[in-house]
C-alpha positions in Angstrom: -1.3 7.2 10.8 -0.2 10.8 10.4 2.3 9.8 8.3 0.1 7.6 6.1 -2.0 10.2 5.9 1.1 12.6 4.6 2.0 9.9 2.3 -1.0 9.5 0.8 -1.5 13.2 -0.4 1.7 13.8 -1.7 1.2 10.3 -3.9 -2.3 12.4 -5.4 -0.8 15.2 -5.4 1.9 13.5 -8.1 -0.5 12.2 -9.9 -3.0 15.1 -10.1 -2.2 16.9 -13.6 -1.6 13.3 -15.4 -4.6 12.8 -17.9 -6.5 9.2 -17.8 -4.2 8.3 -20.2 -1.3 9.1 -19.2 -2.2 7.4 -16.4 -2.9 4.3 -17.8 0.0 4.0 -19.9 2.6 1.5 -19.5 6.3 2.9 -20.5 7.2 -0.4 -21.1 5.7 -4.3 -21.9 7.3 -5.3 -18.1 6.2 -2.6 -16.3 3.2 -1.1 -14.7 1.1 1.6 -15.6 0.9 4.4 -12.8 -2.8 3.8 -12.5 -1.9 -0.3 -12.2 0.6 1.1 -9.4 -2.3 2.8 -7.6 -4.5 -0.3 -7.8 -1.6 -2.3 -6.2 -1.9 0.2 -3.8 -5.5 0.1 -3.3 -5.7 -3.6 -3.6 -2.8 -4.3 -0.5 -4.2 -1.5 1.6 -7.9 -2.9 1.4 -6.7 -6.8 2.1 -4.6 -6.1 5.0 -7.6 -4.5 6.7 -9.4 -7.0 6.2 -6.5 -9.2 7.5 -5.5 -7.4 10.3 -8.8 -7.3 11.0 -9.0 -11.0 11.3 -6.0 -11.5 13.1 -6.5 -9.1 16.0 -9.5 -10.8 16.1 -8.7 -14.6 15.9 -4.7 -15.3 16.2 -3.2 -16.7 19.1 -1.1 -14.4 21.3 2.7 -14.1 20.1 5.5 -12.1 20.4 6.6 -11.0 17.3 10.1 -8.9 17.1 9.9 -5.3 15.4 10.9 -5.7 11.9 13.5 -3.3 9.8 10.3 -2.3 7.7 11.8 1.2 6.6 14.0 -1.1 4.2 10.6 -1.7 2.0 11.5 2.3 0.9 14.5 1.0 -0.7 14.0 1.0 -4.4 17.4 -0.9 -5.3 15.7 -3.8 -4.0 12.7 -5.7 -6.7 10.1 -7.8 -5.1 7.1 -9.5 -6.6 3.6 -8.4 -6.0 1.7 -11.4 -4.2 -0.9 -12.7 -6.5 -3.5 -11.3 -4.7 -1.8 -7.5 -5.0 -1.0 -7.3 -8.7 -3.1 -5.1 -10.4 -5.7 -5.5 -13.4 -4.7 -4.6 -16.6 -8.6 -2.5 -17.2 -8.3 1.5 -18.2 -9.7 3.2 -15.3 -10.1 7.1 -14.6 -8.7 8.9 -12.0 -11.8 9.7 -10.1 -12.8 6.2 -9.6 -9.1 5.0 -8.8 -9.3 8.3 -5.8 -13.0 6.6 -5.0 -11.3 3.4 -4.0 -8.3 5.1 -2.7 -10.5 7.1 -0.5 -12.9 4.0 1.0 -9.4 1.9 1.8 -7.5 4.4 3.3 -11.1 5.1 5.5 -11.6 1.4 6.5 -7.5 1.7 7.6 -8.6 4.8 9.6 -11.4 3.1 11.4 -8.8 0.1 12.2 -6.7 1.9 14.0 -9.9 3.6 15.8 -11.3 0.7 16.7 -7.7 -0.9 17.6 -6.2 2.1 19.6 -6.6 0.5 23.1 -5.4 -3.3 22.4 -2.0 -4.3 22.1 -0.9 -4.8 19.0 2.7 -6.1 19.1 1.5 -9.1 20.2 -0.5 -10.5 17.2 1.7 -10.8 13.8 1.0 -11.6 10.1 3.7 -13.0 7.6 5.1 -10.9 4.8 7.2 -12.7 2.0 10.6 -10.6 2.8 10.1 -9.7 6.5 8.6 -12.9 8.0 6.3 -12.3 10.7 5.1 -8.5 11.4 3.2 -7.8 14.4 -0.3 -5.5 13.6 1.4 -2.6 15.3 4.2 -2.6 12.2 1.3 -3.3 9.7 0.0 0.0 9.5 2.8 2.3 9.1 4.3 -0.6 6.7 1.3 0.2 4.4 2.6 4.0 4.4 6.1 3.3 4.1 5.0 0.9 0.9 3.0 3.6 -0.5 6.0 6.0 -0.9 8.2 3.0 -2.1 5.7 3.2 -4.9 5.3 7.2 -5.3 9.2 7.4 -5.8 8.0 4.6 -8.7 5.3 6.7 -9.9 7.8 9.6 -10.3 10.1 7.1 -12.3 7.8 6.4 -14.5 6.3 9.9 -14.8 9.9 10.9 -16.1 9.6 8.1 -19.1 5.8 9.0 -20.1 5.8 10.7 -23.4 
């Protein structure tokens, strides 16, 4: 979590001295918006609680290999948001996007709280390029996809006008 946590503050920290605006623009038709970048964000961290949640709770017992997520960092690589992760397309301000920010990464905190004495490799969830990831990946997966999408952010901060 330490280094979610790390993770997290530089990606405010990059975003901190952008106006709403900026924030909210796209650079291109294709592309996202920073602030549709940190609803992605929001929107994955707060569903795989939720989902993590769920499965320590109800999935059978498996073991599930560790899983080369430090690749997700690579950027050369393009993958498709899951419906359920792509971002709406509605102008918000920076304060509420840190609101949201704030309550997800809290409810990922309490997780691992509430999680720290089970064994996690043993209960697994699928993700489209990795197959099955045990919980134990999960959460420094979510970090390790935030700073995919910081190095993004800093792409796209060199192209805003």
């Amino acid at each position: 979590m330490k280094e979610n946590i790390e993770i997290r503050k530089k990606l405010l920290e990059s975003v901190e001295m952008l106006s709403d605006e900026q924030l909210n623009q796209k650079v291109s038709d294709d592309s996202w918006s920073i602030m549709q970048v940190l609803d992605h964000l929001y929107l994955m961290e707060s569903k795989l609680v939720k989902l993590m949640t769920r499965t320590v709770k109800e999935a059978p017992t498996e073991l599930t290999s560790e899983k080369p997520i430090h690749l997700i960092i690579d950027r050369s690589r393009k993958f498709d948001a899951p419906a359920h992760f792509i971002p709406s397309n509605e102008f918000t301000s920076l304060d509420e996007m840190k609101q949201k920010l704030i309550h997800s990464r809290n409810t990922l905190i309490e997780f691992v709280e509430q999680t720290k004495d089970l064994n996690l490799d043993d209960k697994g969830m699928p993700h489209p390029v990795f197959g099955q990831i045990n919980i134990k990946q999960w959460v420094p997966f979510i970090g390790l996809h935030e700073k995919r999408h910081l190095e993004q952010i800093n792409e796209i901060k060199k192209t805003l006008k």
